[in-house]
C-alpha positions in Angstrom: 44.9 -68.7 -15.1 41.6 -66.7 -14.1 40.4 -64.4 -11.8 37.1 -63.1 -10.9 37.7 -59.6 -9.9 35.4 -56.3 -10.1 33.2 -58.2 -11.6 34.6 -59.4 -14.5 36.9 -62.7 -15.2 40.5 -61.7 -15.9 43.2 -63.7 -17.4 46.4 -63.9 -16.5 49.9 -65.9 -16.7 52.8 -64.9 -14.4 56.3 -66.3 -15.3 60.0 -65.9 -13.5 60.1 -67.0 -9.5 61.8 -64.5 -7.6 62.9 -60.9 -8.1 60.7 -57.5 -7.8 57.2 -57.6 -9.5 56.9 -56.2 -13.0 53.0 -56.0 -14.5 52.8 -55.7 -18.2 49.6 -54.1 -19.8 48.9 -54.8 -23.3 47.8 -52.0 -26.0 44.4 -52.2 -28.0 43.5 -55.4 -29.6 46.6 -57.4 -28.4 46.3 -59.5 -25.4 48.8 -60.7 -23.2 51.0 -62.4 -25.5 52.3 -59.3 -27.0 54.8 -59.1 -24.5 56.5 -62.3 -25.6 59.9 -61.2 -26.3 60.0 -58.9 -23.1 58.8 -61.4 -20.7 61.6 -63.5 -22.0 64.4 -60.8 -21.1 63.0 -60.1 -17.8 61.7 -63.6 -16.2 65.3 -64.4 -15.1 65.2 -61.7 -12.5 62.1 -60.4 -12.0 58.6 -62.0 -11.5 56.2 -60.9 -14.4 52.7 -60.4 -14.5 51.1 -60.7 -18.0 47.3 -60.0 -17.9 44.8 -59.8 -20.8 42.4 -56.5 -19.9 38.8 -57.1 -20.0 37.6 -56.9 -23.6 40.4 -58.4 -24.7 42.0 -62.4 -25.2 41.1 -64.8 -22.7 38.9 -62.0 -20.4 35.7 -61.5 -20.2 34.1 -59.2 -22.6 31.1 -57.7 -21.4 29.0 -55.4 -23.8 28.7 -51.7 -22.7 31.0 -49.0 -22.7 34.0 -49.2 -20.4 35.9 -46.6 -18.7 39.7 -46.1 -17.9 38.5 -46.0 -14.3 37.0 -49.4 -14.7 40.5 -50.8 -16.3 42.6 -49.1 -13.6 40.2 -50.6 -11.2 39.8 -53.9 -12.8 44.1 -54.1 -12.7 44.0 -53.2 -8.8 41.3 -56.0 -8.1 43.6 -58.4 -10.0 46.9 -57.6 -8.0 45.0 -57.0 -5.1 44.0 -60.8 -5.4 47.4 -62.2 -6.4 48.7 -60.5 -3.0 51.2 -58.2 -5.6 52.4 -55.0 -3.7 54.4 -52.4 -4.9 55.4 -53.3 -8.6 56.8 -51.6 -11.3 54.3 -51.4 -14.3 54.3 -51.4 -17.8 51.7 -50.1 -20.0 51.6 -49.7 -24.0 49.3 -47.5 -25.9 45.7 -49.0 -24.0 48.2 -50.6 -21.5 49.9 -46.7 -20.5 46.6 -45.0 -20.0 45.6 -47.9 -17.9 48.4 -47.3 -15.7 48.4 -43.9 -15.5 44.8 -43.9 -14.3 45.8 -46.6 -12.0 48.6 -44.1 -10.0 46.6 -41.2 -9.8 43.5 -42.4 -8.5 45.0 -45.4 -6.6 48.3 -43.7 -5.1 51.7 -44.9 -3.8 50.8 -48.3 -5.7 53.6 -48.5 -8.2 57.5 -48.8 -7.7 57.6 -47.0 -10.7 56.0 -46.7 -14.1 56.8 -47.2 -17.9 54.8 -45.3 -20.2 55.5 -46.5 -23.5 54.0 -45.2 -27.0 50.8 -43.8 -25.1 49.5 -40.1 -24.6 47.6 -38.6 -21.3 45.2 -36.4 -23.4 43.5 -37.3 -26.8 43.0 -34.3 -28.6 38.9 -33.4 -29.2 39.6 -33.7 -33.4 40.2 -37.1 -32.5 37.0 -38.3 -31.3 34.9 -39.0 -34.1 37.8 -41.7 -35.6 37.0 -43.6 -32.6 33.3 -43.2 -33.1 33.9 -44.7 -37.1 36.0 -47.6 -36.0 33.0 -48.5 -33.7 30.4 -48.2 -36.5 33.3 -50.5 -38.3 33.6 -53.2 -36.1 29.9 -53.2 -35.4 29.1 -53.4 -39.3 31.8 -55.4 -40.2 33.5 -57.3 -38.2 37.3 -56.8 -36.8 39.1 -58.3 -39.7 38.3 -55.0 -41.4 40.3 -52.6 -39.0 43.3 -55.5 -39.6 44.5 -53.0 -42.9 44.5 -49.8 -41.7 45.7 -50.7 -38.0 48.6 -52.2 -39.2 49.5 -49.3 -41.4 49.4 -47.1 -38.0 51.2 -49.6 -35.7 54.2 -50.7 -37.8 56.3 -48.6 -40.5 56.3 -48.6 -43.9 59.9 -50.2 -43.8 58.5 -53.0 -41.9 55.8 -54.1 -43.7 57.5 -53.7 -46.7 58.3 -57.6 -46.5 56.7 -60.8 -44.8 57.2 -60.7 -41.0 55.6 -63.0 -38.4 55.3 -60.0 -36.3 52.7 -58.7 -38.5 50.7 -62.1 -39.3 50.7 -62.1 -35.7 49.3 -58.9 -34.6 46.5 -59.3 -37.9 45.5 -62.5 -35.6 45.2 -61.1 -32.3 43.2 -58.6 -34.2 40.7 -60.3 -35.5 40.2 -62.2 -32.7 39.3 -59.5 -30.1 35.8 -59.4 -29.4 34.0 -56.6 -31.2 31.9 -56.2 -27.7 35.6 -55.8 -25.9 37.1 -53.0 -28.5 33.7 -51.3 -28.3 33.9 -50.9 -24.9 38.0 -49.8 -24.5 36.9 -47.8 -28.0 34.6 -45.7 -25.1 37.4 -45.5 -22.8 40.5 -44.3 -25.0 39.2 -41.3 -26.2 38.1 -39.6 -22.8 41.7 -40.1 -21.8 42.9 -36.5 -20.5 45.2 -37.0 -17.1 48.0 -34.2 -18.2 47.6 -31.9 -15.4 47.5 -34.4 -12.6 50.5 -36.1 -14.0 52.6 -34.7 -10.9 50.5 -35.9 -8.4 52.6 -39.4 -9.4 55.5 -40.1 -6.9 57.1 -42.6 -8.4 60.1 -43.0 -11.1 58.2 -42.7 -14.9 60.4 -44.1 -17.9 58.7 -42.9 -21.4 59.1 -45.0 -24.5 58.0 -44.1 -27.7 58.7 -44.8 -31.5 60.3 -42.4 -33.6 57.6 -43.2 -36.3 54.4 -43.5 -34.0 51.8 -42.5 -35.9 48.7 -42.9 -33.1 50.8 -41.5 -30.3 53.6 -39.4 -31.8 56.6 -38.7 -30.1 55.4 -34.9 -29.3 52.4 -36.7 -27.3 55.3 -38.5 -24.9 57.3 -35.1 -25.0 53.9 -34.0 -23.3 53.6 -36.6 -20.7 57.3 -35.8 -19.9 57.2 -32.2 -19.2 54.0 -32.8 -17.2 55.4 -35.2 -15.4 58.5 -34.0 -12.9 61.7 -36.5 -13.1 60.8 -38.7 -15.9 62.8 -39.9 -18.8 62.2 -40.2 -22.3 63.8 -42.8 -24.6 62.8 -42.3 -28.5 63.3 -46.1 -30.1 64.5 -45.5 -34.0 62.7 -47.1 -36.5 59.4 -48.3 -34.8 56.2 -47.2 -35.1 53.2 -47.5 -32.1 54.2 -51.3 -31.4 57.8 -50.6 -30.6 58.1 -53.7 -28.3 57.4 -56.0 -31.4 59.2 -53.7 -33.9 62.3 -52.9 -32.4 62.5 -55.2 -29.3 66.0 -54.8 -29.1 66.3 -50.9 -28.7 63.1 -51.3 -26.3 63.8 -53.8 -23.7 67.4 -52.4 -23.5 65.5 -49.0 -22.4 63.3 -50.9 -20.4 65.6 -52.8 -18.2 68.2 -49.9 -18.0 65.5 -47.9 -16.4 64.3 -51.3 -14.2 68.2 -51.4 -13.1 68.5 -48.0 -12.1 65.6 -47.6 -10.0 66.6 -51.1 -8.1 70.4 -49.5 -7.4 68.3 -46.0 -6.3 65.6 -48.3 -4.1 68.8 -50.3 -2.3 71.0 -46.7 -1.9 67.7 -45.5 -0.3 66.9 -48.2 1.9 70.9 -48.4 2.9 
């Protein structure tokens, strides 16, 4: 399905047909499919939002340098349309920053928020990597970031044999428009939220891998102690796409913390 919102055409799918909202938000050149195996575990009792940020999949992807405010906003236009209120949201890597963004400057949005191998402040030694894989894609096309990205988003353990998992991430790759990982490669960098992390009032769940190269577990640790009330869940044996390498150890994180805040949302309302 497609929306036009902020100015830009969205995709998005929604699966289940009753339960609380849940809005998943896809890392760096993924798209909405990513989330396969945890749509399937939560479609029986929630109603799931999948959506393929702007850059990226079935979106548009206009040239130009994006901003995280532009994503956050671009999200909020989107559930704004589809009439979605109060949600909980779930954000990896690209996906977490987004969200993050999304509760400070827009708040009392979310029911609660899952942060899950992402960081709220890129360090300055960091900038000029992004500035190189810009000149990359530009010069050569995505299917030479395919390599080294893999290398950074599953462990050594996992690629150590065939796995659809990682035939399937080389293709989502490859297919994201070079204009549309340009454009989120503007946004990532400048991402540096720490100290309003408290301003959010809502439950945060962290979850990171133990092996997480791009966001490493002491980058969650930060988010958590900046962040009053949260939880952090370490998922053994993944690397930065610990949805697709561990799915098991994640979505059991994932709808623990759902579960919990739904018994703390009824005791409240009771």
């Amino acid at each position: 399905m497609r929306a036009l919102v902020n100015g830009v055409t969205l995709n998005y799918e929604i699966f289940g047909g009753s339960g609380p909202w849940v809005v998943l938000s896809h890392s760096l050149m993924c798209d909405l499919t990513m989330w396969g195996t945890q749509i399937d575990a939560l479609k029986s009792d929630y109603r799931v939002l999948a959506f393929d940020t702007r850059g990226h999949g079935a979106s548009e992807a206009p040239e130009g340098a994006y901003s995280l405010d532009q994503l956050a906003a671009d999200a909020k236009a989107l559930l704004d349309s589809l009439e979605i209120k109060d949600p909980h949201w779930v954000g990896l890597s690209m996906g977490g920053m987004i969200g993050m963004t999304y509760a400070i400057n827009f708040p009392n949005s979310f029911a609660s928020l899952v942060l899950c191998d992402t960081t709220s402040r890129m360090p300055l030694e960091a900038q000029p990597t992004w500035q190189e894989r810009i000149e990359i894609a530009k010069q050569e096309g995505m299917k030479a970031l395919v390599s080294g990205t893999l290398e950074r988003w599953f462990t050594d353990s996992f690629r150590s044999q065939p796995r659809p998992e990682l035939e399937f991430v080389s293709s989502l790759i490859e297919k994201t428009p070079v204009t549309g990982y340009v454009g989120c490669c503007h946004a990532i960098p400048k991402i540096n939220c720490t100290d309003r992390l408290a301003e959010i009032q809502v439950p945060i769940k962290i979850i990171v891998g133990d092996s997480d190269i791009g966001t490493p577990v002491s980058m969650s640790q930060e988010i958590q102690a900046a962040a009053p009330g949260s939880s952090l869940t370490i998922i053994e044996g993944a690397s930065h796409l610990s949805n697709l390498e561990q799915p098991q150890q994640f979505n059991k994180a994932l709808l623990d913390f759902l579960k919990e805040n739904l018994v703390r949302k009824s005791k409240f309302v009771e």
